[in-house]
C-alpha positions as CSV (number, residue, x, y, z in Angstrom):
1,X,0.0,0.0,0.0
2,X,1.3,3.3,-0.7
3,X,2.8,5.2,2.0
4,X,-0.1,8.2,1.1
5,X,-3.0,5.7,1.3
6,X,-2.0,3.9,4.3
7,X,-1.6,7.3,6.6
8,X,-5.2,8.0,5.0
9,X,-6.5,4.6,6.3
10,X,-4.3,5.4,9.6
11,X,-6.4,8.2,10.1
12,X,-10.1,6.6,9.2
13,X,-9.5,3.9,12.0
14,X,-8.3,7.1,14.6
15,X,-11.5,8.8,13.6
16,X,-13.8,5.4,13.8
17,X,-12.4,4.9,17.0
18,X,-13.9,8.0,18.5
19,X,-17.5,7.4,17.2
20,X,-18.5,4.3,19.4
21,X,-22.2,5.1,20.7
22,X,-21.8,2.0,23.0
23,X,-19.4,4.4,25.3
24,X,-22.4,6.4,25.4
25,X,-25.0,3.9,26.6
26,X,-22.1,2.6,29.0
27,X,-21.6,5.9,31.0
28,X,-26.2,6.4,31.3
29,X,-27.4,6.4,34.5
30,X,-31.1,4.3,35.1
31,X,-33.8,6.1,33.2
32,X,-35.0,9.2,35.0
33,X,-38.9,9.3,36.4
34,X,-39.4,12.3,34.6
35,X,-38.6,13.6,31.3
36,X,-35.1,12.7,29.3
37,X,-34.2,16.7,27.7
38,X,-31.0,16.5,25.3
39,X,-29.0,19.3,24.5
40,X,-26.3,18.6,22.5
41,X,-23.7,20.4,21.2
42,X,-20.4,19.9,18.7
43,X,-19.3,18.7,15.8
44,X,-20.4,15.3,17.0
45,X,-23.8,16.7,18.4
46,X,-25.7,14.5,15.7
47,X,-24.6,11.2,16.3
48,X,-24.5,11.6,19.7
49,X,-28.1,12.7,19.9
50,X,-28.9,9.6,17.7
51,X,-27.6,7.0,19.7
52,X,-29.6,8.4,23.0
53,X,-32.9,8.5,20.6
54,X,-31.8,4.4,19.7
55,X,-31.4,4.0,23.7
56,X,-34.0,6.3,25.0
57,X,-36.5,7.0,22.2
58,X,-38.7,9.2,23.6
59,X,-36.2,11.8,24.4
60,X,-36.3,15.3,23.3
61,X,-34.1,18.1,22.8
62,X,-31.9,20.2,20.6
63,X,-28.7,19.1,18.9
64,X,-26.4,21.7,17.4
65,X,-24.1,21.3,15.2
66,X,-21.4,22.9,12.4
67,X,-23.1,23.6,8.9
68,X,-23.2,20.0,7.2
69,X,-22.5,18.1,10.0
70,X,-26.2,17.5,10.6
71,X,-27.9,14.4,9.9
72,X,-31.7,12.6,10.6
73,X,-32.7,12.9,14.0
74,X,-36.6,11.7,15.2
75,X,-37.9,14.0,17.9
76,X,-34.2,16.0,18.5
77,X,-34.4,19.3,16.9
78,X,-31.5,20.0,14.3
79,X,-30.0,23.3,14.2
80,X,-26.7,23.2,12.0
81,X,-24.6,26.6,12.8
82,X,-21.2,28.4,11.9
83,X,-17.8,27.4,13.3
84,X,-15.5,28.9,14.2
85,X,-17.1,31.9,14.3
86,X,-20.4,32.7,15.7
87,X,-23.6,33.1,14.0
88,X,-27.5,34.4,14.5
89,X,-28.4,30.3,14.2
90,X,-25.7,29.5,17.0
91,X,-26.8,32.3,19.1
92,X,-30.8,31.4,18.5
93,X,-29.8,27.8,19.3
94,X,-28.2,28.6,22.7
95,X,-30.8,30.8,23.9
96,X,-33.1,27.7,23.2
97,X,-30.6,25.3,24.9
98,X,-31.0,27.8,28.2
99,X,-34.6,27.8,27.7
100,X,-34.7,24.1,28.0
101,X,-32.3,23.8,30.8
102,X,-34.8,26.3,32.6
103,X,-37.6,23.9,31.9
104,X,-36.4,21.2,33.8
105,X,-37.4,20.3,37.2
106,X,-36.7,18.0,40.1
107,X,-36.7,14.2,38.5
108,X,-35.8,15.4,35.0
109,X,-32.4,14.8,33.5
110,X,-30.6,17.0,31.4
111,X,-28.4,15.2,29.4
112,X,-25.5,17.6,27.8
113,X,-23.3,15.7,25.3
114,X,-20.6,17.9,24.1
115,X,-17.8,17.6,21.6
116,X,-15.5,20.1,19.7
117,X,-16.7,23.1,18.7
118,X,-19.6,23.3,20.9
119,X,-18.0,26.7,22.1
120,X,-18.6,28.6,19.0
121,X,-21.8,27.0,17.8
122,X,-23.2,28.3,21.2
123,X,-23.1,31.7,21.0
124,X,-24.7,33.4,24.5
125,X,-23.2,36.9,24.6
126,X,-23.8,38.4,27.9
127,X,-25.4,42.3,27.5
128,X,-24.1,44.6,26.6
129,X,-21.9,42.6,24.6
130,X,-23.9,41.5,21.2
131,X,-23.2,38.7,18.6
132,X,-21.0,41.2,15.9
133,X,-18.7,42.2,19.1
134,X,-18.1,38.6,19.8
135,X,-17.4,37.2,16.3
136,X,-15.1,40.1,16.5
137,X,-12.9,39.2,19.0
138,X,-13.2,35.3,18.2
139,X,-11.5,36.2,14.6
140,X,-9.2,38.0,16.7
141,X,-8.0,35.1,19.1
142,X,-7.6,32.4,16.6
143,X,-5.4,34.3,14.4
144,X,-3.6,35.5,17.8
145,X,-2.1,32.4,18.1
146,X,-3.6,32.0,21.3
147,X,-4.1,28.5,22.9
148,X,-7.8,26.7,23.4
149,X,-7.7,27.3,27.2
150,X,-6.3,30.6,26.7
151,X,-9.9,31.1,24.4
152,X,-11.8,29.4,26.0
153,X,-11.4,31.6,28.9
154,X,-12.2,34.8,27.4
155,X,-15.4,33.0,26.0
156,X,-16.5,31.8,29.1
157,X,-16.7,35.5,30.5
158,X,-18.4,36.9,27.6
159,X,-21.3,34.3,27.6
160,X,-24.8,33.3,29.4
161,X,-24.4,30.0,28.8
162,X,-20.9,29.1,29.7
163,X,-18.8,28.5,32.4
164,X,-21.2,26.7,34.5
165,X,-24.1,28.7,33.1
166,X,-26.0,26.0,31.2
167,X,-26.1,24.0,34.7
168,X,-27.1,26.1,36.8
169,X,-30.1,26.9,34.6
170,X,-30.9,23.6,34.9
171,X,-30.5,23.3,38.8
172,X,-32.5,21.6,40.7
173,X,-32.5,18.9,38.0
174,X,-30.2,16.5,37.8
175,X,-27.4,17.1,34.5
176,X,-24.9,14.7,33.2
177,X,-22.6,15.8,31.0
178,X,-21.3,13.0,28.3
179,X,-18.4,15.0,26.4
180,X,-15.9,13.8,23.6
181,X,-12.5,15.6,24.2
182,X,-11.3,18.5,22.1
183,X,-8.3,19.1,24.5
184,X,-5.6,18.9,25.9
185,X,-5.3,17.5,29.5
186,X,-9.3,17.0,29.0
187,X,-9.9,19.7,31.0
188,X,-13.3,19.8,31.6
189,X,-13.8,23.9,31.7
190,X,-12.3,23.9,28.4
191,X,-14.7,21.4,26.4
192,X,-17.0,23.3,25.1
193,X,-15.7,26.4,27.4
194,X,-17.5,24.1,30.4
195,X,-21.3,25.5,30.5
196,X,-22.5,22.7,33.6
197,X,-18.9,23.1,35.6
198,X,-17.3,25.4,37.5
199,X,-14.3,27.9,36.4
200,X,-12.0,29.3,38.4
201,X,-11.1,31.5,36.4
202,X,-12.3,35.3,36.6
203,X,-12.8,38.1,34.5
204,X,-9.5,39.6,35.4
205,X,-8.1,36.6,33.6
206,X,-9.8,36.7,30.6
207,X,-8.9,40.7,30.1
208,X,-5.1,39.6,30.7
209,X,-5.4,36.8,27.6
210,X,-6.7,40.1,25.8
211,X,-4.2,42.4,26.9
212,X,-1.3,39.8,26.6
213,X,-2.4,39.4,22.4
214,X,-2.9,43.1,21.9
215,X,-6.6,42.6,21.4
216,X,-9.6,45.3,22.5
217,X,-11.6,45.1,25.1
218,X,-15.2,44.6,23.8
219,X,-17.1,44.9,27.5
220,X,-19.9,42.7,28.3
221,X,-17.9,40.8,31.4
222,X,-19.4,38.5,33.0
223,X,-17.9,36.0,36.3
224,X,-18.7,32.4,35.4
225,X,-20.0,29.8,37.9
226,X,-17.5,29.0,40.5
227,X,-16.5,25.4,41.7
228,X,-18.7,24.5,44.6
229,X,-21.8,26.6,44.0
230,X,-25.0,25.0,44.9
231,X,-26.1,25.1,41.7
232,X,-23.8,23.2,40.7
233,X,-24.8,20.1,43.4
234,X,-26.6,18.2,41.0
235,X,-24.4,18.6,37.7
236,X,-21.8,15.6,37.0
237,X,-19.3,15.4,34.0
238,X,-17.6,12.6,32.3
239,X,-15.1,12.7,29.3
240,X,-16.6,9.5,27.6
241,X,-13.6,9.4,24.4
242,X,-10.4,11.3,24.3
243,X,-7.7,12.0,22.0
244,X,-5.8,9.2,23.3
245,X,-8.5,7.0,22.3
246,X,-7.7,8.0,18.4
247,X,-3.7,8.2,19.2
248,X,-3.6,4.7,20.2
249,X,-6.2,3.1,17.2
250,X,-3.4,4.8,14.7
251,X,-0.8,3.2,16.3
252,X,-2.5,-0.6,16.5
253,X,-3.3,0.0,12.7
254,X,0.1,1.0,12.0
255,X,1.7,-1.7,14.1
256,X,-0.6,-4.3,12.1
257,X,1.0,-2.7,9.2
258,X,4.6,-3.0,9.6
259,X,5.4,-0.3,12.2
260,X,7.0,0.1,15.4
261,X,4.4,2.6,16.7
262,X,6.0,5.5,18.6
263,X,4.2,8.2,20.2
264,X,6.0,11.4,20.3
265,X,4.0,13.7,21.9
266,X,0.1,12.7,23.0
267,X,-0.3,17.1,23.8
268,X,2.0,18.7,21.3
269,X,1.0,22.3,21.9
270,X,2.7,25.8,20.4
271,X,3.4,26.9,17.2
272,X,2.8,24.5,14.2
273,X,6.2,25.5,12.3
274,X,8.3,25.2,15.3
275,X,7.0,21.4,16.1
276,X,7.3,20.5,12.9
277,X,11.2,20.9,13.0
278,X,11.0,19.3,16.2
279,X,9.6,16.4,14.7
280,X,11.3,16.3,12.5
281,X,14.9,15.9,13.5
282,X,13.3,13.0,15.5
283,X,12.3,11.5,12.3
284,X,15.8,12.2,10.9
285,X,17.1,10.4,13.7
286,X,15.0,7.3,13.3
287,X,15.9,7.1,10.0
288,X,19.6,7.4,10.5
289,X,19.1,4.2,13.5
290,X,17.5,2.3,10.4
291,X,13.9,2.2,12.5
292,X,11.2,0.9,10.8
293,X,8.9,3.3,12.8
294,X,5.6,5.4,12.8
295,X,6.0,8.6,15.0
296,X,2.6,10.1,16.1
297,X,1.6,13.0,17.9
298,X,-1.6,14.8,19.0
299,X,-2.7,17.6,20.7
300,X,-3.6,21.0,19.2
301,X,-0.9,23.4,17.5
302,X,-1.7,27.2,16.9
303,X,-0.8,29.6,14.2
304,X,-0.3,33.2,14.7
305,X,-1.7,34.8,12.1
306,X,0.4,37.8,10.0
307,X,-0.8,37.1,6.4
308,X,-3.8,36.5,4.1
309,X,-3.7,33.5,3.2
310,X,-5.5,29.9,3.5
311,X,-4.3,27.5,6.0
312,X,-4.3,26.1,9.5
313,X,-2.0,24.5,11.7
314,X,-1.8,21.3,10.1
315,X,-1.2,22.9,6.8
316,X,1.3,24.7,8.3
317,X,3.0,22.1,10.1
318,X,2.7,20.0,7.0
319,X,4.3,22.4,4.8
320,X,7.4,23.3,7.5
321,X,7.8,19.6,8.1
322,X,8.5,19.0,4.4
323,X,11.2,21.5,4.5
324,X,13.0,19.9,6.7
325,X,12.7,16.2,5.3
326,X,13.8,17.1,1.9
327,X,15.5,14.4,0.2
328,X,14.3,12.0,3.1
329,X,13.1,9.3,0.4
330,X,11.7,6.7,3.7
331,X,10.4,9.6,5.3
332,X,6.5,10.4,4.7
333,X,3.4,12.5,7.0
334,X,-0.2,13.3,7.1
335,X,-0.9,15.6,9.7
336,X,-4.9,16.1,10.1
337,X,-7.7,17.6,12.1
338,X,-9.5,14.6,13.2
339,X,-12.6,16.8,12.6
340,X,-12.1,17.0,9.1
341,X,-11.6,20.8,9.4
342,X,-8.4,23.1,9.9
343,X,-8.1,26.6,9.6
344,X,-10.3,28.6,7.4
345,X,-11.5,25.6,5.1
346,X,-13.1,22.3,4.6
347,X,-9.6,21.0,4.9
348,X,-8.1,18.2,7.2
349,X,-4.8,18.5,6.9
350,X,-2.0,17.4,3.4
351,X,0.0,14.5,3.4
352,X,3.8,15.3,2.8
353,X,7.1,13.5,2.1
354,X,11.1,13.7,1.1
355,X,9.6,14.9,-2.3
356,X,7.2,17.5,-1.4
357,X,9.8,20.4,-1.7
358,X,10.6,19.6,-5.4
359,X,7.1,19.4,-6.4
360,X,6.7,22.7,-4.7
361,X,9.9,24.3,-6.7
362,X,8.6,22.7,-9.6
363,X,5.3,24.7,-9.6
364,X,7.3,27.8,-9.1
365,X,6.4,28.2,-5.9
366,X,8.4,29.9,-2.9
367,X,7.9,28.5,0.9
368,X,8.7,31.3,2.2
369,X,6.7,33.9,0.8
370,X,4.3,31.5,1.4
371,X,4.7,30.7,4.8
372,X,4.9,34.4,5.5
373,X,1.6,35.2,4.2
374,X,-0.1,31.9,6.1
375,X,-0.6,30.1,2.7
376,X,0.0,26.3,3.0
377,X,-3.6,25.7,2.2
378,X,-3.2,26.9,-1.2
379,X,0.7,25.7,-1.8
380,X,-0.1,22.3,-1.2
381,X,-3.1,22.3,-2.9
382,X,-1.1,22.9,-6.0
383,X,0.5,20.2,-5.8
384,X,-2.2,17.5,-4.7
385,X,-0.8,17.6,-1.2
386,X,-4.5,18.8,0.8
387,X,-6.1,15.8,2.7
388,X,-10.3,16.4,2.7
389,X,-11.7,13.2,4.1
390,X,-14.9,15.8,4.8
391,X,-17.3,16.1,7.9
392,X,-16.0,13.5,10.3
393,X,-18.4,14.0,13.1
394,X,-16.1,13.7,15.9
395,X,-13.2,15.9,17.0
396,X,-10.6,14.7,19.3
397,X,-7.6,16.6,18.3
398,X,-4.9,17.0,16.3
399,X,-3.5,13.7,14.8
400,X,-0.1,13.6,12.8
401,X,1.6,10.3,11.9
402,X,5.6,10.5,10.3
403,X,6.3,7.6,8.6
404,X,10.2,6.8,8.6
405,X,11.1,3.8,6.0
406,X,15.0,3.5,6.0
């Protein structure tokens, strides 16, 4: 199998191991006396929601999800919405997730099943703050290079239903939280910015991740729910998959394949380019020992933004990886959003290799210029390079696999 394919397959077996509705069933309680109300929320919101209608069919609820991620639901309500940035359908959607919360009483549960991207597709700006002030600062922190938590935490003190919010709207009813890991360390304040946990963060917090980026203050601060508010008493949380989950179905694939599975780095954080060489002079170094070997990493790389062009930090990664391989004839990569999305397209991630720089020179095309205006998306996809397995309906991270071949 080529190198190319077999990465590609690496990755379908990641993504189809983070789509098991049996872990859902597995972490349900016993079936409430009173009424089963869903809201659920992410890039996996649909499937999610449709194995608790196969479990529990009279359930009802709302499940939100990115634009073309939706998919048939029986007596869940549908709203697909923009990501990463906020829209009005996000923002109607939360206010009806609130409203539901709100309508629960004592022997109702309210079953919140969260996976990536569940922060922007519930938009809640808190007056006087209103939905073109937040998209506003959300373009600004992602092309910050700001990290998740560091986001997260702004949004969770510009928001009504965030930080804690959603559950104690809910309070006195009894909330379980299901959630599918977007993050690193699994922290639960940061899936889906935490809207049935408590923060500990503050507002003063959230200004400094503002300050420390150079970005405005747009008002509309709001303190989030704090750990041990009564509220709070009846709320519980469990991260049901994790990125490990798809780290370590690459690596038995792999292994089946031929590899010695190594895994690098399960939260590889910071700036896309910068790992990339990192990883690679670890890939040079297999290579040199004669190691058969697969090399993978997860976690979630950022980009900090200067140019005007198509990317993210896969693409990125990818492209600064191949510069420093060239030549490597056993050396091959895919590095991928397991969501099927990164950056600013309806692109995984590109598949690289020893060879990539000379196609690139061949096309007449310059990495540097391009890497100084943020354009891997478009320089690889010159070249064939882009990886679009589309909608994925699950998001557990960042997964890149190096392929070293002596």
């Amino acid at each position: 199998m080529h190198k190319r394919a077999l990465l590609e397959s690496a990755y379908d077996a990641a993504v189809a191991a983070c789509k098991r509705p049996e872990t859902i069933i597995a972490a349900l309680p016993p079936k409430p006396a009173g009424r089963v109300i869903v809201i659920a929320a992410g890039k996996g919101a649909v499937p999610m929601a449709q194995a608790i209608e196969a479990h529990w069919p009279d359930a009802t609820g709302i499940a939100v999800t990115r634009t073309g991620y939706g998919g048939p639901l029986r007596r869940i309500e549908l709203v697909e919405a923009s990501h990463p940035v906020p829209d009005a359908a996000g923002q109607a959607a939360a206010a009806r997730c609130l409203a539901l919360a709100e309508s629960a009483g004592e022997g109702d549960l309210v079953l919140v099943l969260l996976s990536g991207g569940a922060s922007a597709l519930l938009a809640a700006p808190a007056p006087p703050l209103d939905l073109a002030a937040k998209q506003a600062v959300t373009r600004a922190l992602v092309r910050s290079g700001a990290s998740i938590g560091e986001i997260n935490l702004v949004r969770r003190h510009l928001s009504r239903i965030k930080g804690g919010r959603l559950a104690a709207a809910a309070f006195p009813a009894d909330v379980l939280t299901l959630a599918v890991s977007d993050v690193v360390g699994d922290i639960p304040e940061d899936i889906g910015s935490g809207p049935t946990v408590g923060d500990a963060g503050t507002t003063v917090d959230a200004q400094a991740v503002l300050a420390r980026y150079g970005i405005a203050d747009p008002g509309g601060w709001s303190e989030s729910v704090k750990p041990g508010d009564p509220r709070l008493a009846r709320s519980r949380f469990a991260v049901i998959i994790r990125p490990d989950d798809a780290l370590a179905a690459a690596a038995d694939f792999l292994r089946a394949h031929g590899y010695t599975p190594e895994i690098i780095e399960k939260e590889a954080t910071g700036d896309a380019r910068l790992v990339a060489r990192r990883h690679a002079r670890i890939a040079v170094d297999s290579c040199s020992r004669g190691q058969r070997t697969a090399l993978i990493s997860g976690g979630e790389l950022t980009v900090t933004v200067t140019g005007s062009g198509c990317g993210g930090p896969n693409q990125e990664y990818a492209l600064a990886l191949a510069a420093a391989i060239k030549g490597l004839a056993g050396v091959a990569a895919l590095a991928a959003d397991t969501d099927g999305v990164d950056g600013n397209r309806d692109v995984a991630g590109a598949y690289v290799d020893g060879e990539t720089l000379d196609d690139l020179e061949e096309a007449d095309i310059d990495v540097a210029t391009v890497q100084a205006n943020n354009d891997a998306g478009s320089a690889l996809g010159e070249i064939g390079a882009l990886f679009v397995p589309g909608p994925t309906l699950t998001n557990v991270n960042d997964l890149r696999m190096i392929l070293v071949d002596p």
